[in-house]
C-alpha positions as CSV (number, residue, x, y, z in Angstrom):
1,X,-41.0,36.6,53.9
2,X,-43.4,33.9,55.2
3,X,-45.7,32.1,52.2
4,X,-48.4,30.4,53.3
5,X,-48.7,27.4,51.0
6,X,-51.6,25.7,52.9
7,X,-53.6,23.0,50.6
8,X,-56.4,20.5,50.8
9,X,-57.2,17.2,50.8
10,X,-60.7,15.2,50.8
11,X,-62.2,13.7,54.2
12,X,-64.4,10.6,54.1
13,X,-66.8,12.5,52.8
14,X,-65.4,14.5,50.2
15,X,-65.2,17.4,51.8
16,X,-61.9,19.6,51.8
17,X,-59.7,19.7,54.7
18,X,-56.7,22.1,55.1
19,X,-52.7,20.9,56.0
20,X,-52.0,24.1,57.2
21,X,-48.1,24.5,56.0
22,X,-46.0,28.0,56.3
23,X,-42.5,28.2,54.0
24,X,-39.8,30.5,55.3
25,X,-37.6,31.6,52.5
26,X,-34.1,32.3,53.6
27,X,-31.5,34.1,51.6
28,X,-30.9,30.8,50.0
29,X,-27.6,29.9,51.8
30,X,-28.3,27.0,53.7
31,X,-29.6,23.5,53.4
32,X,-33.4,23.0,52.7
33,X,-35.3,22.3,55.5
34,X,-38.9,20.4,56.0
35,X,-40.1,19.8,59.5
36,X,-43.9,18.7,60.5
37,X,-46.1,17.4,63.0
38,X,-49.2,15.2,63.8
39,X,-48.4,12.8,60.8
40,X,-50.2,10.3,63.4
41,X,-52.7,12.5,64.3
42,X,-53.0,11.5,68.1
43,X,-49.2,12.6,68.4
44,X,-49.9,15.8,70.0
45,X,-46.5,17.3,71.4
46,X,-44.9,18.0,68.2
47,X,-47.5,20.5,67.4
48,X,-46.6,22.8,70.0
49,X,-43.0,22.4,69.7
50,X,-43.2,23.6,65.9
51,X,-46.2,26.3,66.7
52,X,-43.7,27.9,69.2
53,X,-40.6,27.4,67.2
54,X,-42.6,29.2,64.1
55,X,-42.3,32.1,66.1
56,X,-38.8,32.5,66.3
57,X,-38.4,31.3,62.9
58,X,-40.4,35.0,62.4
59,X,-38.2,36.6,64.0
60,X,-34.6,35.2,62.5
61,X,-35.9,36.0,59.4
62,X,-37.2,39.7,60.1
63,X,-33.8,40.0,61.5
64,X,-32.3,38.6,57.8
65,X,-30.9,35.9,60.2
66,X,-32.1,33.6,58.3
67,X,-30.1,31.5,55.7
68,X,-32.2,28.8,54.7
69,X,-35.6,27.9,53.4
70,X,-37.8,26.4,55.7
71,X,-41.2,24.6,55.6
72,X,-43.2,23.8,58.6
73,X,-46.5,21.7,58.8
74,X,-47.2,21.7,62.3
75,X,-50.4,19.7,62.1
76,X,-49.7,18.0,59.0
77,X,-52.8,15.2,59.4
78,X,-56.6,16.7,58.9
79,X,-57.8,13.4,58.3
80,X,-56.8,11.7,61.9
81,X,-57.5,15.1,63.2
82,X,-61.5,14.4,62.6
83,X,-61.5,10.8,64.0
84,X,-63.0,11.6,67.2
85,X,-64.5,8.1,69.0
86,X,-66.3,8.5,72.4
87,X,-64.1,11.5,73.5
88,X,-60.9,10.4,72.0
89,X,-59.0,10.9,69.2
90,X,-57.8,7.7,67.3
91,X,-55.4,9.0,64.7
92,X,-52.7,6.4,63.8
93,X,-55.3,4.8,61.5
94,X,-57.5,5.9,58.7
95,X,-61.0,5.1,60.3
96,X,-62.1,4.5,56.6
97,X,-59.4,2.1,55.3
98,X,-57.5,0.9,58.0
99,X,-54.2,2.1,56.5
100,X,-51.4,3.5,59.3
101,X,-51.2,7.2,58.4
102,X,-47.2,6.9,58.6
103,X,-47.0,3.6,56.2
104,X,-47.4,3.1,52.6
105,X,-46.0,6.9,51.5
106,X,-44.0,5.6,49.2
107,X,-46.4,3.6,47.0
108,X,-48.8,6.6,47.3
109,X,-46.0,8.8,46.0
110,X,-45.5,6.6,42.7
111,X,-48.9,6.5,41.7
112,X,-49.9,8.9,38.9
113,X,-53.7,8.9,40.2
114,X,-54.3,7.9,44.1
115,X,-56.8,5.6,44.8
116,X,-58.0,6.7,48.2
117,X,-58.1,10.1,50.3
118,X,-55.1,9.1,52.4
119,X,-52.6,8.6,49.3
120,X,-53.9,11.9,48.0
121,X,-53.4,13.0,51.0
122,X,-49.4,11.4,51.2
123,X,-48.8,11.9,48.1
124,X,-49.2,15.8,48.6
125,X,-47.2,15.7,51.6
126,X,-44.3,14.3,50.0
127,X,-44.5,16.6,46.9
128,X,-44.6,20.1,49.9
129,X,-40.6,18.2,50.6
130,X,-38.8,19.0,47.4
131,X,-36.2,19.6,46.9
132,X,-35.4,19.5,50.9
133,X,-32.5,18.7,52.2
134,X,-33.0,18.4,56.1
135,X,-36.1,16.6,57.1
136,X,-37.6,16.5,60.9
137,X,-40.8,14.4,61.5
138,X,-42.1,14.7,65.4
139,X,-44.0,11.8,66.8
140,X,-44.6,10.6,70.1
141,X,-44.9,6.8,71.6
142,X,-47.3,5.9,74.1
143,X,-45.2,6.5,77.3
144,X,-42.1,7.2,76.6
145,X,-38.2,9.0,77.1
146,X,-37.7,11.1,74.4
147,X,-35.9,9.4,71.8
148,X,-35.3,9.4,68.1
149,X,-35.0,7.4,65.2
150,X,-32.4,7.8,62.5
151,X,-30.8,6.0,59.7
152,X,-27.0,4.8,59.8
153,X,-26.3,7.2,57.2
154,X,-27.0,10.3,59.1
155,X,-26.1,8.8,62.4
156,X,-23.6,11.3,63.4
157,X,-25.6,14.0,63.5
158,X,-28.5,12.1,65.0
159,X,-26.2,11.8,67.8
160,X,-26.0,15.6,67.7
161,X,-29.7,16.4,67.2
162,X,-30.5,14.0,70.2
163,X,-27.9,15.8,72.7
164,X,-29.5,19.6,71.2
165,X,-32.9,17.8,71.9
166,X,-31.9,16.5,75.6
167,X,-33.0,12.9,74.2
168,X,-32.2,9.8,76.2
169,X,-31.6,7.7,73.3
170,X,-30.8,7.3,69.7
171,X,-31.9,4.5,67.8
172,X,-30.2,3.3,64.3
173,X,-31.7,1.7,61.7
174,X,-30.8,0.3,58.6
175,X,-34.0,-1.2,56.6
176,X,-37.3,0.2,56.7
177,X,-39.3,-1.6,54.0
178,X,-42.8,-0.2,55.2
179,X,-42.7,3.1,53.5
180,X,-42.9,5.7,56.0
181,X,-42.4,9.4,55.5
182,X,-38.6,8.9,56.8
183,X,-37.5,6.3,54.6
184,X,-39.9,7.6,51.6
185,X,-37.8,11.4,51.7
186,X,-34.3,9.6,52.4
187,X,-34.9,6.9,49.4
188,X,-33.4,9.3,46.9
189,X,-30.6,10.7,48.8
190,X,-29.6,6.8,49.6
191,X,-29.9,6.0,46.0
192,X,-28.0,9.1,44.6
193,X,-25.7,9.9,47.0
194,X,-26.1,11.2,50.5
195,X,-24.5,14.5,50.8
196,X,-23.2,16.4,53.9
197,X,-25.9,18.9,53.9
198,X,-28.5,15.9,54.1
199,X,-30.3,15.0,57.5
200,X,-33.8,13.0,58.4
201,X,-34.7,12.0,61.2
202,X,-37.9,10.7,63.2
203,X,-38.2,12.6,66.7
204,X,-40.1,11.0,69.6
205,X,-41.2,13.6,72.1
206,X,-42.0,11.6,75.3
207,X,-45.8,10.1,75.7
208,X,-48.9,11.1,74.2
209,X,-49.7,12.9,77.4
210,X,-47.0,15.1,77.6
211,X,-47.8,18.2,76.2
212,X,-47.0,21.3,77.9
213,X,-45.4,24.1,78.1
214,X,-42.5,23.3,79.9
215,X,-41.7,20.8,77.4
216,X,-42.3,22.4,73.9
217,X,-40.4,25.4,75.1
218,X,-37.7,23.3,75.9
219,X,-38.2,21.0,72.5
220,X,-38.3,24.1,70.4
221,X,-35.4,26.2,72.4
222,X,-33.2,22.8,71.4
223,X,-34.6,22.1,68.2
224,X,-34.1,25.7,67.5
225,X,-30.1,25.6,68.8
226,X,-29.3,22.5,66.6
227,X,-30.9,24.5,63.7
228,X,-28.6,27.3,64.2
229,X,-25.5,24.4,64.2
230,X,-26.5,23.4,61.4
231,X,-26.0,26.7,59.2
232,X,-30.4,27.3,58.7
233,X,-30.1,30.3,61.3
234,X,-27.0,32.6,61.7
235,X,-27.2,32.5,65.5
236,X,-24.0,31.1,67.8
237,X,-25.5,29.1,70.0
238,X,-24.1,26.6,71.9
239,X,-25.6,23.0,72.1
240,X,-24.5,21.6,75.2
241,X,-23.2,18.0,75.7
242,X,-26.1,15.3,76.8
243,X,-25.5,11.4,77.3
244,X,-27.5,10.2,74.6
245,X,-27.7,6.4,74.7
246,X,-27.3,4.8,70.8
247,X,-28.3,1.5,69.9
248,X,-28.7,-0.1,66.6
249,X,-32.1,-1.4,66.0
250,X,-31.8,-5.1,66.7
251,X,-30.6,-3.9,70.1
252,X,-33.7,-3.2,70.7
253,X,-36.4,-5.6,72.9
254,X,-39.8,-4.7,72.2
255,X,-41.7,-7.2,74.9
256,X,-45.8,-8.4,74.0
257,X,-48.4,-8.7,76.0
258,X,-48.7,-12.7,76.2
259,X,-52.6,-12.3,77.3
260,X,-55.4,-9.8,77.9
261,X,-55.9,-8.0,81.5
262,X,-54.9,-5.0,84.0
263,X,-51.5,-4.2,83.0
264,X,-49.3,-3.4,86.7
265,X,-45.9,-1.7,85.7
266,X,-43.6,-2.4,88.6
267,X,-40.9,-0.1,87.4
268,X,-40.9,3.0,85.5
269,X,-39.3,4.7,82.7
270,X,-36.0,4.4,82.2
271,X,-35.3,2.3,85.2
272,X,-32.7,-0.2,84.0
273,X,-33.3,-3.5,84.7
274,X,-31.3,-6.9,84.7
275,X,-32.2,-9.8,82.4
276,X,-34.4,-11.8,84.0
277,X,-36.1,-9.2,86.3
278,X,-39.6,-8.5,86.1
279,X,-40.8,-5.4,85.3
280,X,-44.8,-5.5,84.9
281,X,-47.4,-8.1,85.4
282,X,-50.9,-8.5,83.8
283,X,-53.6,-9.8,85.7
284,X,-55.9,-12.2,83.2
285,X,-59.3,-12.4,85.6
286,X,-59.6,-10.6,88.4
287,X,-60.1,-12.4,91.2
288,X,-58.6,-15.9,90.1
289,X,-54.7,-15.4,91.5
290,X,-53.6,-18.5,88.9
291,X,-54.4,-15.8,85.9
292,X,-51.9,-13.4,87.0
293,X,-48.4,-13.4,84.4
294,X,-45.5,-11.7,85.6
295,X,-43.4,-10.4,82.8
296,X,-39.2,-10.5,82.8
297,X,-36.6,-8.8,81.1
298,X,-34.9,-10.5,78.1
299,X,-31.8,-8.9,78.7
300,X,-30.1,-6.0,80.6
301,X,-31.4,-2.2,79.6
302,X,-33.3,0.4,80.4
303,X,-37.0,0.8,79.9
304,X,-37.6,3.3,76.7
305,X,-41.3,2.9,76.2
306,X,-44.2,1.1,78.0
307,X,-48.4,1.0,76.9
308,X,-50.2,3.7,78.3
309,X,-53.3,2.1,79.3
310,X,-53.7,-0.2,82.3
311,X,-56.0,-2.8,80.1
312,X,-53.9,-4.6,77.8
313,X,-54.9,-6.9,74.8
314,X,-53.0,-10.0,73.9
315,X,-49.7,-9.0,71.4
316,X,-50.3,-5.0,71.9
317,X,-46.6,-3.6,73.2
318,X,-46.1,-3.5,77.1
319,X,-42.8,-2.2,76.6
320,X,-39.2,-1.4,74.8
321,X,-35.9,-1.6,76.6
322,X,-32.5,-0.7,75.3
323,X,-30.3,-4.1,75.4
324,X,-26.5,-4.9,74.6
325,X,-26.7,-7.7,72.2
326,X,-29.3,-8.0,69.3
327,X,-32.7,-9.2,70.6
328,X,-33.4,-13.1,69.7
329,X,-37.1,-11.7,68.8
330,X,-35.4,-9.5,66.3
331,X,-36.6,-10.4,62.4
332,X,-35.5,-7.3,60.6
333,X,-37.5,-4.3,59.4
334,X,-38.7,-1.2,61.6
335,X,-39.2,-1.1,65.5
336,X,-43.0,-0.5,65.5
337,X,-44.5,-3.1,62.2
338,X,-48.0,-1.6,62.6
């Protein structure tokens, strides 16, 4: 039996939105499960993926295939959702407060009263996890290979999800400190004792711009297989091996745009590169040749990530590559700061 356990929270406004959320209820035998969508609001893909995986979740459980309950919110952000500017939706901030959807959750959730509409808003989100003891959260990056973020803890099975998932690369961290919806859920399990049922992970689908239907098919097809590994549906499936590249966090080179100007990408993504090659250039004023910057590799890798847009602004993010040593721009903390 489905429950729809929807709820609301307050726009700018005060008016009530809806989080449209659906819990699955299982006969109780397998590990809790939370997975959502959209918690940047302009992250599209994941959307689909969990709409179309709902449907086989259906299914499994009018089948009594089901062992586990699940909770999806497949568009978990109502408040990004409205930020419509000129024909485009800017969703990773709250138009109102400037505060990064996916940062903070975890000062929201110790509050007694929230101040603003977006801890309200966390703060409920956290409380739908309870008691959970898998936890999914689908983003996407800009332009991207699918890729996925998990903590050391649980790296094994990130290794896993990422192969189910056909992801190019796994990412490992170890401190967050910025309080997002990962690292708020995992907090307790770190602190009391991680357990072999427990799993979080953040799952980058691609770019903003891909969202199809060839993709969330295959998305949900291998989030759906990895679920069914993991004792939630009583289905034998087989997740077939995929090379999934893992690198710990400071392995990471996340390269800046040192000026304004047209952004020229003179490789693609996941083209490896040799440190020292250049990759991209940005053109400062059209017209004057001497304002052109070409922009190298630190080190050896392959491109992960790169800016959508082909106008840049100085210190926005041209580009991630995977690397071999730990980056000398590396300070600690999470990949993305804002």
């Amino acid at each position: 039996m489905v429950q729809d356990i929807s709820f609301d929270v307050r726009n700018n406004n005060g008016d009530a939105v809806r989080v449209g959320a659906w819990r699955f209820e299982g006969d109780g035998s397998g590990p809790v499960v939370h997975l959502q969508a959209g918690v940047h609001a302009d992250e599209i893909a994941g959307m689909l993926v969990l709409h179309l995986l709902m449907q086989r979740l259906h299914i499994a459980e009018s089948e009594g295939r089901l062992k586990s309950q699940v909770t999806v919110v497949p568009q978990a952000n109502p408040l990004g959702i409205g930020q419509f500017r000129q024909g485009r939706i800017l969703g990773r901030f709250h138009d109102a407060t400037g505060h990064n959807f996916n940062r903070g959750f975890d000062q929201s959730t110790a509050m007694t009263r929230p101040s603003t509409n977006v801890q309200e808003w966390q703060k409920s989100l956290v409380q739908l996890t309870a008691g959970a003891e898998v936890m999914l959260d689908l983003h996407t990056d800009d332009e991207s290979l699918p890729y996925l973020y998990v903590h050391r803890s649980f790296a094994a099975r990130g290794r896993e999800l990422a192969a189910a998932m056909k992801m190019d690369v796994a990412i490992i961290w170890d401190d967050g400190g910025d309080g997002s919806f990962e690292e708020t859920i995992i907090a307790p399990w770190l602190r009391d004792g991680v357990t072999p049922r427990n799993m979080a992970a953040t799952l980058e689908l691609r770019g903003q711009g891909d969202v199809s239907d060839r993709f969330a098919e295959q998305d949900a097809e291998g989030l759906y297989a990895w679920l069914c590994n993991s004792g939630v549906i009583d289905e034998a499936l087989t997740v077939g091996d995929w090379p999934v590249e893992v690198k710990d966090m400071e392995q990471m080179e996340t390269i800046l745009s040192p000026q304004p100007g047209v952004l020229i990408f003179e490789k693609e993504l996941g083209d490896f590169v040799e440190e020292g090659q250049r990759f991209a250039r940005i053109l400062g004023r059209p017209g004057d040749p001497s304002s052109e910057v070409v922009l190298h590799a630190e080190q050896a890798g392959r491109m992960v990530t790169r800016y959508r847009d082909r106008l840049i602004s100085q210190g926005a993010v041209v580009a991630k590559f995977t690397g071999t040593r730990t980056s000398r721009n590396w300070s600690g903390g999470l990949l993305d700061p804002n």
